[in-house]
VODREN-465176 format. One record per residue: x, y, z of N, C-alpha, C in turn. Coordinates in steps of 0.2 Angstrom, whole numbers, plus 5000, padded with zeros to 4 digits. Example, Ala and Ser with C-alpha at 12.3 -4.5 7.8 and 13.67 -1.06 7.14 Angstrom:
<pts>
506649725039506249785039506649845039 506449895035506849955036506450005039 
</pts>
This chain:
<pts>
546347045132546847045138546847105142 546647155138546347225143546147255139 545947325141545547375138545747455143 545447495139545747575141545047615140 544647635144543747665143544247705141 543647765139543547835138543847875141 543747875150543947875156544447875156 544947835155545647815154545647775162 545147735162545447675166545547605166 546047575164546447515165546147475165 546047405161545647355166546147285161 546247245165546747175164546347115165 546447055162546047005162546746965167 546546955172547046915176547446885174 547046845169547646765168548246815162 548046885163548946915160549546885163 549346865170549846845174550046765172 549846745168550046685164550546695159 550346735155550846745151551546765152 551946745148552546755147552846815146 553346855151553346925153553446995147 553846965141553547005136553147015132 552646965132551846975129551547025135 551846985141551347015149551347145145 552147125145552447205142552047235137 551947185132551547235126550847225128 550547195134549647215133549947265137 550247275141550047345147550247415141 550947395138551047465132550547485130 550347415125549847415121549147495123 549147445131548347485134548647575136 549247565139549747625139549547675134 549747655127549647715122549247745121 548347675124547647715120547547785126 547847785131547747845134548147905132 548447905127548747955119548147965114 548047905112547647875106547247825108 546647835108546247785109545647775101 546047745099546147695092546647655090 546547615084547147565082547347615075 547347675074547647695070548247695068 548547725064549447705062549647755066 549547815069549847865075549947805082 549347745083549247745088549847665088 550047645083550347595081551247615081 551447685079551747715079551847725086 551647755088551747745098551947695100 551447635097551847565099552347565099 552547565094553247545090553747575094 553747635096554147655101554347645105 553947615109553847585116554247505116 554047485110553947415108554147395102 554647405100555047385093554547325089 554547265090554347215089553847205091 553347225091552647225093552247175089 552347185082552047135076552247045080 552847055082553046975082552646965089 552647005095552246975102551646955100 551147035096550647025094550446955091 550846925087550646875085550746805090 551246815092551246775097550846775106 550546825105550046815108549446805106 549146795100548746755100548646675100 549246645102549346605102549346575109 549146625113548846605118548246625120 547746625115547346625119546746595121 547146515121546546485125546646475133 546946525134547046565142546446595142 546246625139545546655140545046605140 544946565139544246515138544446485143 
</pts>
């Protein structure tokens, strides 16, 4: 759904704009934080959480869409 280079620049796979606006919230957070951390470590997941109390439940509900991607 996105990604964060090295660089720290941004990149979103359009059909984000399909998604429903709290999922749309945690992939921009999500991308947000790696410009702190860039890893999935527990600091970086920690960040999340901040941002994003329930991150575990979008996370999982957003794989649940992703035959948006295909």
């Amino acid at each position: 759904w996105g990604s964060c280079s090295r660089k720290g620049n941004l990149n979103f796979n359009y059909m984000i704009a399909a998604l429903p606006p709290a999922l749309m919230d945690y992939v921009i957070v999500h991308e947000l934080c790696h410009l702190s951390v860039f890893n999935h470590s527990p600091q970086f997941w920690t960040l999340v959480a901040q941002r994003v109390p329930n991150h575990r439940v979008l996370r999982a509900a957003l794989r649940g869409h992703g035959h948006l991607l295909r």
